[in-house]
N, C-alpha and C positions, 0 to 999 in steps of 0.2 A: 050708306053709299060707299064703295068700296073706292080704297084709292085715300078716303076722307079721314085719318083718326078721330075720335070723338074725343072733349078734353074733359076735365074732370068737374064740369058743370053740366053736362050732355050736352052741350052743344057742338056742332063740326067746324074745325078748321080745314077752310077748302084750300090747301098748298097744291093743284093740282095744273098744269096750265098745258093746253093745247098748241098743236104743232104751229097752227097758225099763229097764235101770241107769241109763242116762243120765236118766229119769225120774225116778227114785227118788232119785239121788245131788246134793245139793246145790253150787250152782254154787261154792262155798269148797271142798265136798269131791273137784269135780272141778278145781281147779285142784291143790290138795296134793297129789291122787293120779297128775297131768301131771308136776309137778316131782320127786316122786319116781322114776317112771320115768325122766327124765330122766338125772338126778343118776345113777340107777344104770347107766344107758348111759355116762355119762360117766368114771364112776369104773373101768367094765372095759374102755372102749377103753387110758384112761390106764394102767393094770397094765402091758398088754401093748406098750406103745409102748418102742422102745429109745431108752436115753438116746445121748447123742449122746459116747462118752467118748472122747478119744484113744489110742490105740495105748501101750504101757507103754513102750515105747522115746522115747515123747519127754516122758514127764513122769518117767523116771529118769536119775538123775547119780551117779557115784560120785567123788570125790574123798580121795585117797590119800597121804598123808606120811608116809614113814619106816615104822613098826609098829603107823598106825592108818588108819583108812578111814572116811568117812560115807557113807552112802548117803540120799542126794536125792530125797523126792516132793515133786513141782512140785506134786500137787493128791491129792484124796482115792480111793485104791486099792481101798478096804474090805479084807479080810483079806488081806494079800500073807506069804511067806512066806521069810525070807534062808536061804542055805547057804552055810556054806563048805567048798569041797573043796582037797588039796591038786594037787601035781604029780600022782599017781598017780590022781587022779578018786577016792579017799576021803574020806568025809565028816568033815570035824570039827567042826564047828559048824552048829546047826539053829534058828532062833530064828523064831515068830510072830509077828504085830504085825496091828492093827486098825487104817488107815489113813482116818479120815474127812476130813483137810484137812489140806495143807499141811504134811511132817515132813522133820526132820533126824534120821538114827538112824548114832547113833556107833559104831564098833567097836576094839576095843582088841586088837592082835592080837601084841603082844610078850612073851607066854610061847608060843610057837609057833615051830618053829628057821624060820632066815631062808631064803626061798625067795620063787616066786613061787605066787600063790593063785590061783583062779576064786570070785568071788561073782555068786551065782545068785537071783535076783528073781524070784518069781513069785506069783503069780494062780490062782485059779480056770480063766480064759482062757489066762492068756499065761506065756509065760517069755523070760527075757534074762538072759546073763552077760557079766562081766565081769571083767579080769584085774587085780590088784592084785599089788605088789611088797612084801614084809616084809622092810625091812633099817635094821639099826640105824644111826642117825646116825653120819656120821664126825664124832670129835672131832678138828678142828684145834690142832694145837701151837703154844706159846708158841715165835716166831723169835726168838730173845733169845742173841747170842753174847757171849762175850767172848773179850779180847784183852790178855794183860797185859804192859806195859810195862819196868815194874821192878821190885822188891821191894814196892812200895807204892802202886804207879798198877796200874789197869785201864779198860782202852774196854770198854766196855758199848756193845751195840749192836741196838736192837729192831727188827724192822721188819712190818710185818703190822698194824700195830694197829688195830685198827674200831672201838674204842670207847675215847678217852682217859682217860688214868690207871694208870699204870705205876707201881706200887710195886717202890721195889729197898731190901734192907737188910743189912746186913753183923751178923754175930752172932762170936764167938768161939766157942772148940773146948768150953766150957761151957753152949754155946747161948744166952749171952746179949747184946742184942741191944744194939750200940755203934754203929751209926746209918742213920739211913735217908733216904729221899729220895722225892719224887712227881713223877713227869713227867707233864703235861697235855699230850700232843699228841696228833694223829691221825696213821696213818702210821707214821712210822718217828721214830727218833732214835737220834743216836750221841754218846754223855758220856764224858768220863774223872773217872774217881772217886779220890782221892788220900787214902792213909790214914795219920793222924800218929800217931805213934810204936807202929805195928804194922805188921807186913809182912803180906804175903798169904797164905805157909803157915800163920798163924795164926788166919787167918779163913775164914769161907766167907760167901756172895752170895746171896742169893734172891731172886728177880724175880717176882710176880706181876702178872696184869694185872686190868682190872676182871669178869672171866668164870669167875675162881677159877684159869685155867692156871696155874702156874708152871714155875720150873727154877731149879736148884741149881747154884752150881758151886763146887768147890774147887779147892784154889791151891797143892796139896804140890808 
């Protein structure tokens, strides 16, 4: 029908209005009855307009240590959905989430035997995975040797140390504790420790550092 634009549902907006209405209709009524037309043209081109969003692969991050993983939205997803599968492409873990701005969403995955995982990000639209590793932290050992001299001397010798503060202390075969010593270095260090009137089958050494490692040594 001409006269009539069609909008971008096909349907017409009739903005068209005869001499006679236009007669009848007071010039306040025809201005309120313009903008409303308006307005509603305006409001269903806007519906239909695509936002301008980026691609899922560049506003996801995943970041992985040891037996926990975040997964990273740089900006708002709306509903995205994580999976975790393992080696075998089985599912073990299914979780929703409502992304409107800007999220860090943690996962904890150390009741799960150690392997490698796929986590699986997806959308309405899109999907992305990515490959995380589950393996428990290596605990490093206390370097802490000894070397004994004589009956009553021992070289004690650490070395490795990253954080200063080396407790050593000597206990007898009662467990009680006849004396000790704190070394503040970083690095390494090598002491001789000299015990009056005890010898060393009668005692035992224990070395911890500031991290809780220790070691034991006896002297039979």
């Amino acid at each position: 029908m001409r006269g009539i634009p069609e909008n971008i549902f096909g349907t017409s907006l009739d903005f068209s209005f005869s001499k006679k209405k236009l007669k009848k209709l007071k010039p306040n009524t025809i201005m309120k009855t313009l903008m409303t037309a308006l307005l509603a043209l305006a409001i269903q081109v806007g519906t239909f307009a695509s936002p301008n969003e980026k691609p899922l692969a560049e506003v996801t991050m995943v970041e992985s240590q040891n037996q926990k993983f975040k997964v990273h939205l740089l900006e708002g997803v709306g509903r995205v959905q994580i999976s975790i599968l393992n080696q075998k492409g089985k599912l073990v873990d299914k979780t929703s989430f409502k992304i409107d701005e800007p999220s860090v969403i943690p996962f904890n995955i150390s009741q799960l035997p150690e392997g490698n995982y796929t986590v699986k990000v997806e959308t309405k639209m899109e999907e992305i995975a990515f490959e995380v590793s589950a393996k428990k932290p290596v605990q490093k050992k206390l370097l802490a040797y000894a070397n004994v001299k004589n009956d009553n001397t021992v070289n004690l010798k650490v070395v490795g140390i990253e954080n200063p503060g080396i407790k050593v202390t000597f206990y007898d075969q009662s467990h009680r504790r006849i004396t000790s010593d704190h070394v503040d270095v970083a690095g390494g260090f090598s002491k001789d420790y000299i015990l009056k009137n005890r010898k060393l089958k009668e005692v035992y050494m224990e070395v911890i550092d500031q991290k809780g490692k220790s070691k034991i040594f006896y002297f039979d």
